[in-house]
Residue frames relative to the residue before (quaternion, step in Angstrom):
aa qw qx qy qz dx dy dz
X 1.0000 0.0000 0.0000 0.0000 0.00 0.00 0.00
X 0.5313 -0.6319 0.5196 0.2201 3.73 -1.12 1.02
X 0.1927 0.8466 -0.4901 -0.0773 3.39 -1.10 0.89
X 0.4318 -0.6904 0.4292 0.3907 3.66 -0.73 0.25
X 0.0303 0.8002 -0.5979 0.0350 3.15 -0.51 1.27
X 0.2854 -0.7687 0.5487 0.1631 3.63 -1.56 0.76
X 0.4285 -0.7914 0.4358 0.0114 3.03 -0.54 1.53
X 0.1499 0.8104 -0.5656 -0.0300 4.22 0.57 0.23
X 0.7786 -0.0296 -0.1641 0.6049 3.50 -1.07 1.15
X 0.1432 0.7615 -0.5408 0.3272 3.69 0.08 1.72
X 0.6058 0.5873 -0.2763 0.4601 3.30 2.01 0.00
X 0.5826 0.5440 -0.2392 0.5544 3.46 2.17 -0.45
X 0.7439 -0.6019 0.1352 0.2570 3.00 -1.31 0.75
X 0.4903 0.5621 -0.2657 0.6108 3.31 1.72 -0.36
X 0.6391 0.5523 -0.2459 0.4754 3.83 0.74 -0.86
X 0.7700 0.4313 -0.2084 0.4214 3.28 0.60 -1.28
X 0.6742 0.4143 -0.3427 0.5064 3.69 0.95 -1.13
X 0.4442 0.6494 -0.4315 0.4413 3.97 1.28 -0.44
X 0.7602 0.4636 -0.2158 0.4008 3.88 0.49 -1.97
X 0.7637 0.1412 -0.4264 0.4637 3.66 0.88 -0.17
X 0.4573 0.4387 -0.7290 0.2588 3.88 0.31 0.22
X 0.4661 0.6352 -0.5602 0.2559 3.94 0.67 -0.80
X 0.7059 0.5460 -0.1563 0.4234 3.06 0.69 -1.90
X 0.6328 0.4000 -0.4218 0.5114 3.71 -0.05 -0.69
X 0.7163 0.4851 -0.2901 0.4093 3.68 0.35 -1.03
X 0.9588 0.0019 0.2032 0.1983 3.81 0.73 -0.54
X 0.8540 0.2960 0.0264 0.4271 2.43 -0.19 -2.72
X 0.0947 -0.5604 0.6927 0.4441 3.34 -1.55 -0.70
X 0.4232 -0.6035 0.6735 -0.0568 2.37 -2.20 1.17
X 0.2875 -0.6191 0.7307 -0.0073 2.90 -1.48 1.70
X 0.1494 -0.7851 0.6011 0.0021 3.73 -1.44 1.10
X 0.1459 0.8121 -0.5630 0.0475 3.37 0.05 0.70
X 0.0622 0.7747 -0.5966 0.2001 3.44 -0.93 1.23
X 0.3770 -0.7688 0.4647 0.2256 3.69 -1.21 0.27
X 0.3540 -0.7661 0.2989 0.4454 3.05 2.33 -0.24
X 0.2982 0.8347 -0.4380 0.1502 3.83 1.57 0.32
X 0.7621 0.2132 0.0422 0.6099 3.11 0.98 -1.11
X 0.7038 0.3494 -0.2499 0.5658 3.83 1.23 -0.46
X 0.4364 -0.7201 0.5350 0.0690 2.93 -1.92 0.54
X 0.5299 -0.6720 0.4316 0.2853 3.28 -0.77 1.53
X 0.5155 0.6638 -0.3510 0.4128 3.76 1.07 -0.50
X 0.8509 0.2367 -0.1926 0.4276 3.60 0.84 -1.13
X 0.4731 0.6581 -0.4683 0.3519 3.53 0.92 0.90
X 0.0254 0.9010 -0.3826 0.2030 3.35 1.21 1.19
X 0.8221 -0.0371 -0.1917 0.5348 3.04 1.72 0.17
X 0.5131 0.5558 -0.4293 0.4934 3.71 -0.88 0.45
X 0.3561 -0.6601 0.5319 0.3931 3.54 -1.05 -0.36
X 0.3014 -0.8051 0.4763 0.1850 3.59 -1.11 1.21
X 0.3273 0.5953 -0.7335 -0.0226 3.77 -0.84 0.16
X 0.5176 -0.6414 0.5654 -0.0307 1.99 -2.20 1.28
X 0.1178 0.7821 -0.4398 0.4255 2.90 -0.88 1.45
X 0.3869 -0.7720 0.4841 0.1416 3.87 -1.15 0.89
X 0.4613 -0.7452 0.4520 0.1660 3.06 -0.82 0.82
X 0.4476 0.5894 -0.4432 0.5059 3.39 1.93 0.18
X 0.7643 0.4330 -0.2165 0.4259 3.61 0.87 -0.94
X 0.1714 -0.7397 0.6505 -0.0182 3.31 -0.41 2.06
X 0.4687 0.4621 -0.6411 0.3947 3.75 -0.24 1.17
X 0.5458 0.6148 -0.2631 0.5050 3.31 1.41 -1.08
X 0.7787 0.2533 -0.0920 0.5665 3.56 0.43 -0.88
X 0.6413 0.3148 -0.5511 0.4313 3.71 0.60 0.41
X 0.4772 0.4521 -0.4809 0.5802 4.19 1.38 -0.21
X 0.8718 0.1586 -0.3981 0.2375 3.85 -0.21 0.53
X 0.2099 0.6073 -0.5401 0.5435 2.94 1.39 0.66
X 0.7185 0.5216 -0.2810 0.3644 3.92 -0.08 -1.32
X 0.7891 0.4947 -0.1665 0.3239 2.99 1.08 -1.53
X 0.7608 0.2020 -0.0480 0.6149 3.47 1.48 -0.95
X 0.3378 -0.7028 0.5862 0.2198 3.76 -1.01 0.43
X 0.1383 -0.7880 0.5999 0.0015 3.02 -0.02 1.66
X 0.2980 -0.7486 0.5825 0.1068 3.27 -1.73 0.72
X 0.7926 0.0040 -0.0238 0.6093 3.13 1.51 -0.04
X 0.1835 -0.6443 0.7030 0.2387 3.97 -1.31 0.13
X 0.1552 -0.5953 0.7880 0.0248 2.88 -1.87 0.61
X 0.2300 -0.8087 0.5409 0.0231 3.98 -0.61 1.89
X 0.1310 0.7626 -0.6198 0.1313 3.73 -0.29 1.13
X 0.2028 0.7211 -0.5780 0.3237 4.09 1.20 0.32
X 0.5297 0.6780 -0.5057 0.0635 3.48 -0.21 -1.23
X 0.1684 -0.6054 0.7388 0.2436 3.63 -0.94 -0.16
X 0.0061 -0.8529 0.5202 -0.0442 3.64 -1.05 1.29
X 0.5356 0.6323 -0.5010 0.2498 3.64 0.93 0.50
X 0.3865 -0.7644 0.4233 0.2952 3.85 -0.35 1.25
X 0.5376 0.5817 -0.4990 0.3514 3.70 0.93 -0.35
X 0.7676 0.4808 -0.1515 0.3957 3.28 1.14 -1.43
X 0.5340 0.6037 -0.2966 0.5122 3.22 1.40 0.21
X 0.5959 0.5131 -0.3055 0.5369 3.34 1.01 -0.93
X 0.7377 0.2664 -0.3465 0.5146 4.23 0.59 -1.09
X 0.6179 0.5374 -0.2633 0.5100 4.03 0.98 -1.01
X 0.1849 0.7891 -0.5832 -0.0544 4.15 -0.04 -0.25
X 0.2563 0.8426 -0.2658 0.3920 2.73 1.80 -1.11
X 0.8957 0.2426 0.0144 0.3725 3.01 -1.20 -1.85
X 0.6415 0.5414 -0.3096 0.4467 3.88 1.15 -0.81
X 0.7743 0.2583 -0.2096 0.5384 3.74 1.16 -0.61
X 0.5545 0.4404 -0.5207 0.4769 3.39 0.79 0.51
X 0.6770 0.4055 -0.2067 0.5784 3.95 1.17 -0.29
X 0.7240 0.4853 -0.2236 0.4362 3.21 0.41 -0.62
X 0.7657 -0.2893 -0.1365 0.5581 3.35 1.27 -0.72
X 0.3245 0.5851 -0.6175 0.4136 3.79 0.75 0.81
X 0.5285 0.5504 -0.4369 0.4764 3.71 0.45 -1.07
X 0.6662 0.5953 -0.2901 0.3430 3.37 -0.02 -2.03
X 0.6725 0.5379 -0.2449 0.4456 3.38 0.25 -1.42
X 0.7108 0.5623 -0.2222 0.3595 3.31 0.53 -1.03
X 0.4680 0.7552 -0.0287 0.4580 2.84 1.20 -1.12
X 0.8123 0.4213 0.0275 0.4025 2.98 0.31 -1.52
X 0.6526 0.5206 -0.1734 0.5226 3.13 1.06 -1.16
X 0.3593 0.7284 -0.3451 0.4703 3.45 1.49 -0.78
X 0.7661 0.4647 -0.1752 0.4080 2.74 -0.40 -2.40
X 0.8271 0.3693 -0.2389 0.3498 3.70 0.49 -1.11
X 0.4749 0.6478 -0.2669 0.5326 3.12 1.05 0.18
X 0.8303 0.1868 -0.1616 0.4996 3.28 0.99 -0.73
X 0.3998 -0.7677 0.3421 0.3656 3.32 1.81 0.42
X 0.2142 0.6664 -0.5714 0.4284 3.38 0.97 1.67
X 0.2227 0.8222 -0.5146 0.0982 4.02 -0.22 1.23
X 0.3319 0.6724 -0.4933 0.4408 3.15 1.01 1.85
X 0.2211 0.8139 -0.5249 0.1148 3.83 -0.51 0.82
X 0.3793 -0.7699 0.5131 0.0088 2.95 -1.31 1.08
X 0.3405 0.8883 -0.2997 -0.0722 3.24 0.22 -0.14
X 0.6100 -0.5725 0.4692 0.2829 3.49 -1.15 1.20
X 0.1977 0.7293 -0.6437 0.1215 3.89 -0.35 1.04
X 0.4517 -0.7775 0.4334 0.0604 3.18 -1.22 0.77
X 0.3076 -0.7317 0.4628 0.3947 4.22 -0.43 0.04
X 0.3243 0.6933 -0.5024 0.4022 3.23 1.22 0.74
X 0.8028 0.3333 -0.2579 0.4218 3.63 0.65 -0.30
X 0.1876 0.4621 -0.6076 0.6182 3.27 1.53 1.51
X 0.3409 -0.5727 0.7346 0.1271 3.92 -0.62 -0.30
X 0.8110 -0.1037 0.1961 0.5414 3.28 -1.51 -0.76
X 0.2738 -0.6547 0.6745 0.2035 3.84 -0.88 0.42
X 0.3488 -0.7456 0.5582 0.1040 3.15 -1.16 1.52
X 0.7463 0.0924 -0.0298 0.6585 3.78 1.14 -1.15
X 0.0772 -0.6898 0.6846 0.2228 3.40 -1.39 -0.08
X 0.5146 -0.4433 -0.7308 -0.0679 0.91 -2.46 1.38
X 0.4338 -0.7243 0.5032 0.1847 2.56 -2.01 -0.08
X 0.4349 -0.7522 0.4907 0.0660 3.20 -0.54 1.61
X 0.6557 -0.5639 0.3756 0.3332 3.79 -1.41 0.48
X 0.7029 0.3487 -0.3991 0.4744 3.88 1.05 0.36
X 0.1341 0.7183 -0.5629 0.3862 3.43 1.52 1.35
X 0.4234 -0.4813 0.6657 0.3821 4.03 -1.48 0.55
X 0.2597 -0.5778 0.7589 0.1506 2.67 -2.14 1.10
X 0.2256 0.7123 -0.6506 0.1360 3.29 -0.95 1.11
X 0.2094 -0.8284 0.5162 0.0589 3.48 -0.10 1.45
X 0.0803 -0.7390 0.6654 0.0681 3.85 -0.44 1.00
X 0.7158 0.1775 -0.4994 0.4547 3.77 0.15 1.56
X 0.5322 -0.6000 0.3998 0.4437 3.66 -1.08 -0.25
X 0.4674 0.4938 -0.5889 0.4370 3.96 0.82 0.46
X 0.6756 0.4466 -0.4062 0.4232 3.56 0.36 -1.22
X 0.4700 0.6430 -0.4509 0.4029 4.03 0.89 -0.73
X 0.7477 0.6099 -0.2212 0.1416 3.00 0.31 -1.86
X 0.6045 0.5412 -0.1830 0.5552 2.52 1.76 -2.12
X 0.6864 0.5417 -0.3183 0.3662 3.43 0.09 -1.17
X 0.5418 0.5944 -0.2236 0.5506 3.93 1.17 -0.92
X 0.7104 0.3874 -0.3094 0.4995 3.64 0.72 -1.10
X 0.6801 0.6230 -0.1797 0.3420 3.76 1.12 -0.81
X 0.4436 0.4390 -0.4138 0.6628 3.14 1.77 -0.10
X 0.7421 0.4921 -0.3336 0.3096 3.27 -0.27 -1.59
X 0.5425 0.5403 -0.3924 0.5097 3.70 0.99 -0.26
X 0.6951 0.4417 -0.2767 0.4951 3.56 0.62 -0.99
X 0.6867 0.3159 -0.4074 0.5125 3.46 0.64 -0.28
X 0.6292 0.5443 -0.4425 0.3347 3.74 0.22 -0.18
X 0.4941 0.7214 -0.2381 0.4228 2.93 1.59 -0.73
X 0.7610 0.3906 -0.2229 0.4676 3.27 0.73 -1.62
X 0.8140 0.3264 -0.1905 0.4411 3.61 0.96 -0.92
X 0.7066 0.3654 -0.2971 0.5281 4.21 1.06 -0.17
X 0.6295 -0.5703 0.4648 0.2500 3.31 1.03 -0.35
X 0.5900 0.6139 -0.3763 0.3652 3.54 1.50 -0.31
X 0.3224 -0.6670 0.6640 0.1013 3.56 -0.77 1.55
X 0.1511 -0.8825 0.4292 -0.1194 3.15 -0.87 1.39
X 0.2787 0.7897 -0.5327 -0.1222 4.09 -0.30 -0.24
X 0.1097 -0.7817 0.5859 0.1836 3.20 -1.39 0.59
X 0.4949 -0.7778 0.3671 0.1244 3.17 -1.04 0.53
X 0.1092 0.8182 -0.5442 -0.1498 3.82 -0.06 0.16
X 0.0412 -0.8149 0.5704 0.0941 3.01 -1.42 0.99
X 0.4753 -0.6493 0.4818 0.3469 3.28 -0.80 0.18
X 0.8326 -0.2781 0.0458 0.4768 3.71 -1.15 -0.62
X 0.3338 -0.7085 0.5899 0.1967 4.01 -0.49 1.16
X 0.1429 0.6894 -0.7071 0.0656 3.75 -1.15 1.15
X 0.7574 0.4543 -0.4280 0.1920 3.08 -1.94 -0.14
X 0.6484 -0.4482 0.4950 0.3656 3.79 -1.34 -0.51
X 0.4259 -0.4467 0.6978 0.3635 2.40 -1.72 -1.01
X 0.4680 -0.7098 0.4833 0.2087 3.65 -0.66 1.41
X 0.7501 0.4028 -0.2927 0.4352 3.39 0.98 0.04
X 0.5176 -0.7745 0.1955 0.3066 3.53 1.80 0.22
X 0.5414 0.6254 -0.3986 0.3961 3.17 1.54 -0.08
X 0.8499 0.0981 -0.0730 0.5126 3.86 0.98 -0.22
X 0.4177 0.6529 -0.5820 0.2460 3.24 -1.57 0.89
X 0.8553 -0.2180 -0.0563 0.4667 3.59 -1.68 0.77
X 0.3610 0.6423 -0.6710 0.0826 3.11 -1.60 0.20
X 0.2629 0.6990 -0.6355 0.1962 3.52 0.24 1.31
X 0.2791 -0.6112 0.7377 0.0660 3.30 -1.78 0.89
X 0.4442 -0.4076 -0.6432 0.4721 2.09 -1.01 2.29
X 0.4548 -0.4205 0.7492 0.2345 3.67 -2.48 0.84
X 0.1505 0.7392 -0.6547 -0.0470 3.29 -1.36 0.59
X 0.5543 0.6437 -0.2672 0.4550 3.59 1.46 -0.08
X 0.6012 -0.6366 0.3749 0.3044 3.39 -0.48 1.87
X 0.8523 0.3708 -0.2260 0.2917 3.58 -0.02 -0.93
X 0.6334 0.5022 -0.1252 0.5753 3.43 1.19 -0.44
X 0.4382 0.6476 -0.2647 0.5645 3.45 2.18 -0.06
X 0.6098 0.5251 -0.0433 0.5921 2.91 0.87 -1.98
X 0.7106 0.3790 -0.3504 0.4781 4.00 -0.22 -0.71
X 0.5396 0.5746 -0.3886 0.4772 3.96 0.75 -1.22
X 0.7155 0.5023 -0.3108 0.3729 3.40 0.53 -1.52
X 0.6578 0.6238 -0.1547 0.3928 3.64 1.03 -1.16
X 0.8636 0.2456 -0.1088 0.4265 3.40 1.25 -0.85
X 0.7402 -0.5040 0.1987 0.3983 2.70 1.77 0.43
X 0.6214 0.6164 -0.2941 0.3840 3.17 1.55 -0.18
X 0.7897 0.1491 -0.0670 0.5913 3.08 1.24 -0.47
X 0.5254 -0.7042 0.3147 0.3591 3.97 -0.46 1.14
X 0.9134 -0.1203 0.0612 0.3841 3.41 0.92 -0.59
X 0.3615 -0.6817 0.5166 0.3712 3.64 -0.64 0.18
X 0.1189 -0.7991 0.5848 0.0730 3.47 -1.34 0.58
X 0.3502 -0.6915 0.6214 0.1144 3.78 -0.72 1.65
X 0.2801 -0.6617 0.6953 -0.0158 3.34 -0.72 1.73
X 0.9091 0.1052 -0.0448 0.4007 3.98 0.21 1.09
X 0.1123 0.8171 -0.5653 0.0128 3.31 -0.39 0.29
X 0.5742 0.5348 -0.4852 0.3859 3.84 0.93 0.01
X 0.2432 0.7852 -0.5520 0.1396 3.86 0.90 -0.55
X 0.1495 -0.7377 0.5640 0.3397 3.49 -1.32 0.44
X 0.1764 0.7146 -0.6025 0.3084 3.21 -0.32 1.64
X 0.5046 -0.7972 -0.0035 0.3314 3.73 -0.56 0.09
X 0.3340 0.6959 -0.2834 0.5691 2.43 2.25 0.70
X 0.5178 -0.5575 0.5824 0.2863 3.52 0.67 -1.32
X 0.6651 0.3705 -0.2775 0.5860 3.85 1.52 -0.30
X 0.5866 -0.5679 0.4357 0.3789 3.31 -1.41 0.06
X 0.2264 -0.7839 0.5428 0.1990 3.42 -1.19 0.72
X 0.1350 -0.7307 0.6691 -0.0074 3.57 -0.88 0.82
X 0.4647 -0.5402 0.6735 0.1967 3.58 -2.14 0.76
X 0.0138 -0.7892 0.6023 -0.1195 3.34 -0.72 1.46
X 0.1547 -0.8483 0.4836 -0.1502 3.18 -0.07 2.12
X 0.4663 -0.7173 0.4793 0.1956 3.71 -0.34 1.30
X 0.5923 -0.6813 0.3836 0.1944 3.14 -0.89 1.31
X 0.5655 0.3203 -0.2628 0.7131 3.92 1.29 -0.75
X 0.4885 0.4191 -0.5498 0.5324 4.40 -0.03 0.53
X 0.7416 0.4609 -0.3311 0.3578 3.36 0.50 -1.48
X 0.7266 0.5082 -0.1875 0.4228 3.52 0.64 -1.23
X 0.6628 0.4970 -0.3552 0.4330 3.67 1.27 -0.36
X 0.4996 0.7076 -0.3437 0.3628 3.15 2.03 -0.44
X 0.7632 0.2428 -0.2978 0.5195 3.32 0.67 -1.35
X 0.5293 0.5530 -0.5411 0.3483 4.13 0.39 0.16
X 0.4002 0.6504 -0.3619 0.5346 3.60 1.37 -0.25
X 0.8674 0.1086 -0.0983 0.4755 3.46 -0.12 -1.51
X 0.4516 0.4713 -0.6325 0.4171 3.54 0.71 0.33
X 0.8039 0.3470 -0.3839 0.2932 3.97 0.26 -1.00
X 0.4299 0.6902 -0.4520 0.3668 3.57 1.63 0.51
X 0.7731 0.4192 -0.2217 0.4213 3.21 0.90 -1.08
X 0.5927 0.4742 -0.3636 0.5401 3.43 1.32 -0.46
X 0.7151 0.2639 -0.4144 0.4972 4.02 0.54 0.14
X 0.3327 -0.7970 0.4143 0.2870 3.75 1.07 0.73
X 0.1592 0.7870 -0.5664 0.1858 3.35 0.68 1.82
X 0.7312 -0.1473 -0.2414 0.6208 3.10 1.96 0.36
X 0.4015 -0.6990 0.5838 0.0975 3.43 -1.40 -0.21
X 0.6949 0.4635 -0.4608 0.2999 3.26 -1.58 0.71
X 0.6481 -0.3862 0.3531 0.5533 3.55 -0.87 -1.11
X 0.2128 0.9007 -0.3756 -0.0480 3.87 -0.33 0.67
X 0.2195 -0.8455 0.4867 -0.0007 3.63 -0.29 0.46
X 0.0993 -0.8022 0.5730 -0.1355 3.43 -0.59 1.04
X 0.4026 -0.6977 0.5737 0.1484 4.06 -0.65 0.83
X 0.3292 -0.7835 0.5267 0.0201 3.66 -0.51 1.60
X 0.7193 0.5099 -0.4069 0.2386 4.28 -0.51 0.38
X 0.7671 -0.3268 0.3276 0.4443 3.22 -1.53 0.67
X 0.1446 -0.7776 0.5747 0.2101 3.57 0.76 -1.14
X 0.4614 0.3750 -0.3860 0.7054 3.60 1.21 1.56
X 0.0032 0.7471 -0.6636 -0.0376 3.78 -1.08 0.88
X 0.3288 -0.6217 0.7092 0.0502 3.30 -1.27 0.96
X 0.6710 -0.5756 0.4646 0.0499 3.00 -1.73 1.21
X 0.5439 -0.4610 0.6142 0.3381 3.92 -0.84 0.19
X 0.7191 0.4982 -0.2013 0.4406 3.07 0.40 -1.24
X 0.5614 0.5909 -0.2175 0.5370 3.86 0.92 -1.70
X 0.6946 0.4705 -0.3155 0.4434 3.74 0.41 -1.66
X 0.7975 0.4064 -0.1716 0.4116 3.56 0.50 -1.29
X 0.5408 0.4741 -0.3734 0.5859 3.72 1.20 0.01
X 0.5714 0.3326 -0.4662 0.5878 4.11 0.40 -0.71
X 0.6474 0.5761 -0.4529 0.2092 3.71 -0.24 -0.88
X 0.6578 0.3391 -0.3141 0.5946 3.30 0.58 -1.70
X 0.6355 0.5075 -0.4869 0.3186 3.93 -0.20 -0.50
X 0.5639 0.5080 -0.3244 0.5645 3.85 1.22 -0.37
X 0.7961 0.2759 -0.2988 0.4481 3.19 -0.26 -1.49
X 0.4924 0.6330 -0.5339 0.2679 4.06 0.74 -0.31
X 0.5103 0.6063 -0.4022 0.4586 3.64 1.44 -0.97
X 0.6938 0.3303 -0.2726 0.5790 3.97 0.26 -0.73
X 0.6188 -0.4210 0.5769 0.3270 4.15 0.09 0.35
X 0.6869 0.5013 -0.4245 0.3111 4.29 0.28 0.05
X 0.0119 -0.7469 0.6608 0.0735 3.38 -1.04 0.29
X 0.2391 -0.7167 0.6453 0.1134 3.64 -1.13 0.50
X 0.4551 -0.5807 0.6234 0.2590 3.56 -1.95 1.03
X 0.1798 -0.6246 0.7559 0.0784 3.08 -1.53 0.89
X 0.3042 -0.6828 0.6549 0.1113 3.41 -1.69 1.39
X 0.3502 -0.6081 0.6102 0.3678 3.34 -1.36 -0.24
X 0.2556 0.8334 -0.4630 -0.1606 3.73 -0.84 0.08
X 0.5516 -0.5695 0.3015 0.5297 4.19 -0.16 0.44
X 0.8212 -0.1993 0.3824 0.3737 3.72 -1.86 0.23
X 0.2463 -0.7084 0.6469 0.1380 3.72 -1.18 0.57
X 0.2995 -0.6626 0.5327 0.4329 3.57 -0.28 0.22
X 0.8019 0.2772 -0.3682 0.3803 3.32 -1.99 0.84
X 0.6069 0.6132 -0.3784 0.3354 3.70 0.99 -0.03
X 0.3427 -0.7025 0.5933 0.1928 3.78 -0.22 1.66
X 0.4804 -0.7319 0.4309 0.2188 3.41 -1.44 0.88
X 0.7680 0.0853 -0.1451 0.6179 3.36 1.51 -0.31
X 0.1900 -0.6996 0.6886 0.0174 4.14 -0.70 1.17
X 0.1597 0.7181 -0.6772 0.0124 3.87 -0.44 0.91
X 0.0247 -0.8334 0.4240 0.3536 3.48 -0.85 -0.46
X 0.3685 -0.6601 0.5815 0.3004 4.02 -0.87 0.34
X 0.2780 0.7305 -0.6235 0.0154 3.05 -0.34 1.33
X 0.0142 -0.7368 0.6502 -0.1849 3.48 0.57 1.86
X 0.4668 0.5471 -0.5725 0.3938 4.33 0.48 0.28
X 0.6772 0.5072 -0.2831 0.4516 3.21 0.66 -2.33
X 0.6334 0.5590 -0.3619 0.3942 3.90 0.37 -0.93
X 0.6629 0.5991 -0.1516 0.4227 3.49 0.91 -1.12
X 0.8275 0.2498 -0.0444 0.5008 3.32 -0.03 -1.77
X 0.7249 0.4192 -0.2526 0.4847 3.86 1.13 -1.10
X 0.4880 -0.5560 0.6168 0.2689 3.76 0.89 -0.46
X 0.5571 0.6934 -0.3614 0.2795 3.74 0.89 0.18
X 0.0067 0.8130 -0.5746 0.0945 3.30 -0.79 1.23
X 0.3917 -0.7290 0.4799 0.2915 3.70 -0.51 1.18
X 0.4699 -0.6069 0.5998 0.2259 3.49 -1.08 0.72
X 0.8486 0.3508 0.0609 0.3913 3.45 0.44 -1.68
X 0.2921 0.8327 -0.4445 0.1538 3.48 1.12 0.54
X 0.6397 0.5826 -0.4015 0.3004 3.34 1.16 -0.21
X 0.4594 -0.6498 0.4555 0.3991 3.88 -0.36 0.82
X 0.6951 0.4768 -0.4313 0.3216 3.83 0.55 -0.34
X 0.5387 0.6003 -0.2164 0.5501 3.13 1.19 -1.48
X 0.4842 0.5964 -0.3669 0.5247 4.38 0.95 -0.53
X 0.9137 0.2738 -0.0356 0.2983 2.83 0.15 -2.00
X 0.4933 0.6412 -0.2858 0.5137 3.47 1.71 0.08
X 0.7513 0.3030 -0.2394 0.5352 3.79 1.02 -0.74
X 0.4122 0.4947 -0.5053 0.5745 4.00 1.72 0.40
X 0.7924 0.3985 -0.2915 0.3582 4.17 0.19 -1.28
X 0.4291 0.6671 -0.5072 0.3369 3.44 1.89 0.09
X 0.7722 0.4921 -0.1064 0.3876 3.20 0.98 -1.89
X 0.6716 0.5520 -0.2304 0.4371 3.56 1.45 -0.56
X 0.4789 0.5383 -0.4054 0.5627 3.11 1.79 0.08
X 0.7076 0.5909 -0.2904 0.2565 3.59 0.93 -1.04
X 0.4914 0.6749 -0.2340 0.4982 2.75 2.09 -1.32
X 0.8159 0.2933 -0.1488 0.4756 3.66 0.47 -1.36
X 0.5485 0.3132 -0.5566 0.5397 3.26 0.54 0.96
X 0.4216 0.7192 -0.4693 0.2911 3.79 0.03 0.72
């Protein structure tokens, strides 16, 4: 069945690979973005207007205009460094915006949410993996934010009726397998797309923040969830909540549930980019502060209750449909 679904920050890289599974599947798609951080380029499908998600006149004229059946929240602002000097700007967007939002939705008796959550609001990680009855204790003010928006869901729940899921994911990678979308954030802060820059020439080198880790290499190990896994996730629990197979405020932990090494990431790489003649410099550099030596997740619920099965779990097959688009990027 066809639905109208709003899309909010459908111009970022999560958003965008999100607006055409909608599309291939169906729906129309509303895009609403401010183009801060996204690109008018990747809104290749859906209809785009531009626009903030602070500005609820904007969003009460499309509410009016279309009969949404659901929202899907990709707005966020997510770099923790910049959170930590900016709080500011992260909780007035992150979850004043939100709020706004919301109220919308309730107002127009719109009680479908998605929402972009993050494993930032685990904090330090006590066990691995980590599964959804893990403490949330967010040691920056993005992971807050997220974690802040996740209550407030549960209460809306209890008192508007708004059936909710959020999602946490751990480390988003890859393309689109079909080449028409994928990364391009300014500032890069995402290991694999670091590592690829380094490969084509865009960028002089990669740098290994550690080698003493107890891990079995000595690098950090992280859950590296494919970007079309990620996007089938929330198209899953949107079509739960819209056939009210359940209800309330829910929330479900997003990864391969297998972590790969710095070390792993940068061995599959050079073995890829060797196919095209490239090789990349690897630096050494010392320990960042606040970096956990292993991030897995257990996302045996989402597997359960959503029916979810990664497509793309292999780290090569990952890193092949990222060096598709990073070739495209560096020929520009």
């Amino acid at each position: 069945m066809s639905n109208t679904i709003l899309v909010v920050g459908g111009c970022g890289y999560i958003g965008s690979h999100m607006v055409k599974q909608l599309a291939r599947a169906g729906n129309k798609v509303v895009v609403l973005d401010n183009l801060s951080t996204g690109f008018r380029e990747l809104a290749k499908y859906g209809q785009l207007v531009v626009g903030d998600l602070g500005d609820v006149d904007l969003l009460e004229r499309l509410f009016r205009e279309h009969s949404f059946d659901g929202v899907m929240h990709f707005a966020a602002n997510s770099l923790v460094g910049e959170s930590v000097t900016e709080p500011s700007k992260y909780y007035r967007n992150n979850v004043g915006n939100t709020l706004g939002l919301l109220d919308v939705m309730v107002r127009h008796d719109v009680r479908h949410f998605i929402f972009s959550s993050t494993a930032a609001t685990f904090g330090e990680p006590e066990r691995s993996p980590i599964d959804e009855r893990h403490p949330q204790a967010p040691i920056n003010p993005y992971g807050a934010s997220k974690l802040m928006v996740e209550q407030v869901l549960s209460d809306y729940a209890h008192a508007y009726g708004l059936n909710s899921v959020s999602l946490r994911y751990f480390n988003a990678c890859g393309a689109d397998p079909e080449g028409e979308l994928g990364e391009c954030h300014d500032p890069e802060t995402h290991l694999i797309p670091l590592i690829l820059q380094a490969a084509s020439g865009r960028r002089e080198s990669i740098t290994v923040f550690g080698r003493d880790y107890a891990t079995e290499d000595g690098t950090c190990v992280r859950d590296y969830i494919h970007i079309e896994d990620l996007c089938s996730a929330h198209a899953l629990a949107l079509s739960m909540i819209l056939e009210n197979r359940r209800s309330g405020a829910l929330a479900y932990n997003l990864g391969n549930g297998q972590g790969f090494s710095v070390q792993q990431v940068i061995d599959v790489v050079k073995s890829v980019v060797a196919r095209d003649g490239c090789s990349l410099k690897v630096e050494e550099g010392d320990r960042r502060p606040g970096d956990p030596a292993v991030l897995v997740a257990d996302a045996a619920r989402a597997k359960e209750e959503l029916g979810w099965r990664p497509a793309f779990a292999d780290l090569e097959k990952i890193v092949t449909h990222a060096w598709q688009w990073e070739k495209q990027l560096a020929s520009m």
